[in-house]
C-alpha positions as CSV (number, residue, x, y, z in Angstrom):
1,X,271.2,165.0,162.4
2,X,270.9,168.9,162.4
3,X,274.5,169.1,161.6
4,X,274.2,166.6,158.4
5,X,271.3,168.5,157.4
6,X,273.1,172.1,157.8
7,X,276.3,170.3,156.2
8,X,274.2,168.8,153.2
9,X,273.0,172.6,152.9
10,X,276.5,173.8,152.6
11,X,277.6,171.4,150.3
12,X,274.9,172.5,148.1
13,X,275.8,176.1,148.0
14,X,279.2,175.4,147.8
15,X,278.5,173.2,144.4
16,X,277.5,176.4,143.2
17,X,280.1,178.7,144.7
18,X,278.0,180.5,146.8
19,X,278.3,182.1,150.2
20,X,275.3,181.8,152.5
21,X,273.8,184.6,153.7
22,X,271.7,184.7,157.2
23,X,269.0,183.1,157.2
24,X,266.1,184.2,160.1
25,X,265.4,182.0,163.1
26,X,261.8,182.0,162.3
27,X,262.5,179.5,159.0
28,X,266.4,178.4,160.7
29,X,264.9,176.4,163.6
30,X,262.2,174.9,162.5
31,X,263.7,173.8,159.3
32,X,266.8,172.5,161.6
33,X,264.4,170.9,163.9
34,X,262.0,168.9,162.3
35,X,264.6,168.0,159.1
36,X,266.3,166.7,161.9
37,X,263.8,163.9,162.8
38,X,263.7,162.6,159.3
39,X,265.0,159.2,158.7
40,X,264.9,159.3,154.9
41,X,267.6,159.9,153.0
42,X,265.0,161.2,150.5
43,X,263.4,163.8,153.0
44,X,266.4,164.9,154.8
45,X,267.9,166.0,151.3
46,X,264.2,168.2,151.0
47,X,265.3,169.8,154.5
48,X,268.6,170.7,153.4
49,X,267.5,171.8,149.6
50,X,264.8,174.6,151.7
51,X,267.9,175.7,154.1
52,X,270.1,176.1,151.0
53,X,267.8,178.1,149.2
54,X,266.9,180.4,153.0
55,X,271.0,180.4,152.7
56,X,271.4,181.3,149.1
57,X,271.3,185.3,148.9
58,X,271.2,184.7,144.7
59,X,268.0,182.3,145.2
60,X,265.2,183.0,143.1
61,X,263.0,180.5,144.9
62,X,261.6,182.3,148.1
63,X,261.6,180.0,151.6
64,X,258.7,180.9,152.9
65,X,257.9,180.3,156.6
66,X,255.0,177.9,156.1
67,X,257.6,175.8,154.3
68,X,259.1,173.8,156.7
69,X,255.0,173.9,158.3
70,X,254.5,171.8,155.2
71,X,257.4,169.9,154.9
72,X,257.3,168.4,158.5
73,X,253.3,167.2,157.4
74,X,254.3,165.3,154.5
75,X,255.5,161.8,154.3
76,X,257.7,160.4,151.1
77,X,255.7,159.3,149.3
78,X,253.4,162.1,149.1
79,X,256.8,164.4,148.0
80,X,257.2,161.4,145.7
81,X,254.2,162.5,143.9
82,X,254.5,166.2,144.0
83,X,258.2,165.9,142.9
84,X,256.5,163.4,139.6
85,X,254.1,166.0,139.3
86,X,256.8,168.5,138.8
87,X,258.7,166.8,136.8
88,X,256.0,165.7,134.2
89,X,255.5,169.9,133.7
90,X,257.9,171.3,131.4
91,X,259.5,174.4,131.1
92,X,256.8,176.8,131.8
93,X,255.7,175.3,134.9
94,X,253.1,178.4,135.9
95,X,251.3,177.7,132.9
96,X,251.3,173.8,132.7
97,X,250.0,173.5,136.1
98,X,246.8,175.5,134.7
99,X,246.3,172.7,132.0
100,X,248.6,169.4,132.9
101,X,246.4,167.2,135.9
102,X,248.4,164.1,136.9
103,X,246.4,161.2,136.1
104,X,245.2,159.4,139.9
105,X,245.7,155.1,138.0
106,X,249.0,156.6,135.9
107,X,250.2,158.1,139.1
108,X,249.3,155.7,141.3
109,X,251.2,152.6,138.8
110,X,254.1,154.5,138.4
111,X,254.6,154.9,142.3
112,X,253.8,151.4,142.6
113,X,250.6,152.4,145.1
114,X,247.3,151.2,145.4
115,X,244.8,153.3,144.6
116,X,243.1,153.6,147.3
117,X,246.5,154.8,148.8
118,X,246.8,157.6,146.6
119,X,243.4,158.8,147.1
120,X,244.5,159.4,151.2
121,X,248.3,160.7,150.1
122,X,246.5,163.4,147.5
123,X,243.7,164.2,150.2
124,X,246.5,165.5,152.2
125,X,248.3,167.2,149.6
126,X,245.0,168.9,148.9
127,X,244.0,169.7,152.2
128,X,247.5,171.5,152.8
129,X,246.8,173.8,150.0
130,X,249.8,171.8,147.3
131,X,247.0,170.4,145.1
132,X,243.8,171.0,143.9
133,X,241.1,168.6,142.4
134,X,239.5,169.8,138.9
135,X,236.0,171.2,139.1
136,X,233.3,169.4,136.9
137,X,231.1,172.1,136.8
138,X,228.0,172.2,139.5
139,X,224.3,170.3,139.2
140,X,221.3,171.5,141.6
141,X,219.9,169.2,143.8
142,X,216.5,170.3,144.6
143,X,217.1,174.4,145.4
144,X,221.0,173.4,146.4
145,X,223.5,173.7,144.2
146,X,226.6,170.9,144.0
147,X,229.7,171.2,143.1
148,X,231.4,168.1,141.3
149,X,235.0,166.9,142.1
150,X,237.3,163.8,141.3
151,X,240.4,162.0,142.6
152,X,240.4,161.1,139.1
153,X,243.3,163.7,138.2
154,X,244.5,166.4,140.6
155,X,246.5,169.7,139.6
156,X,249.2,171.3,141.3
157,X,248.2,174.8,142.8
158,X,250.8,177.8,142.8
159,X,251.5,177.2,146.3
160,X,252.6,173.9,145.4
161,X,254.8,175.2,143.0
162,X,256.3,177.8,145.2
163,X,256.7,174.6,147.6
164,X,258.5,172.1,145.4
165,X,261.0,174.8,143.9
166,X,261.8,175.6,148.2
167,X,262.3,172.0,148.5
168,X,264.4,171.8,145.3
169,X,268.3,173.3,145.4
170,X,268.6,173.5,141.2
């Protein structure tokens, strides 16, 4: 499996003519070992999208080393929705993400997921930092205040973005 993923990665750069640079240990191995464990098609190609960019020394997209930290948390249907998510923002991605909030029931159809389903997939999302829910503003209860939030719609945060475009070989 870790030789797939690292060939996968070289077919990608070579689609583009490039030469791979090194790429540290630190984000090498783990991407390496837990892409390796994957057993979707879908997920393995996320692996070896992150290596190629580590590998690409013309990559605009940085590969952080809490990438692969990430990765290795997320199943495929929550990169289902975070790759929908990205999709649905345009051209000037930083500044949709600000404004554009995936709807939770359009989301949720599209996938073909329950609800209820969705809710746990985007609790993750949001607890790893990828996703943020809006704020409705705050109420006080008594002498504590409250802050508001909903499932409802959920934005993607800039670590998100920085996330998807590592997962991404484009």
């Amino acid at each position: 499996n870790q030789v797939n993923l690292v060939l996968k990665a070289q077919e990608f750069l070579k689609q583009k003519g490039i030469n791979p640079q090194k790429v540290l240990p630190k984000t090498l191995l783990p991407i390496l070992e837990n892409g390796s464990l994957e057993e979707s098609d879908d997920m393995r190609d996320k692996w070896a999208a992150m290596l190629a960019n580590a590998a690409d020394p013309n990559s605009k997209v940085g590969v952080r080393p809490n990438h692969p930290e990430i990765l290795k948390q997320l199943s495929p249907l929550e990169v289902k929705i975070l790759d929908k998510f990205y999709d649905e923002l345009g051209e000037d991605k930083i500044a949709a993400k600000e404004k554009y909030g995936i709807d939770r029931k359009k989301a949720a159809q599209s996938l073909g997921i329950p609800e209820g389903e969705y809710d746990v997939l985007v609790g993750n999302l949001v607890r790893l930092g990828l996703c943020r829910m809006p704020f409705s503003g705050g109420v006080m209860v008594g002498p504590y205040p409250m802050s508001l939030y909903t499932y409802d719609a959920v934005y993607l945060t800039t670590l998100g973005l920085d996330f998807i475009q590592a997962c991404r070989y484009e």
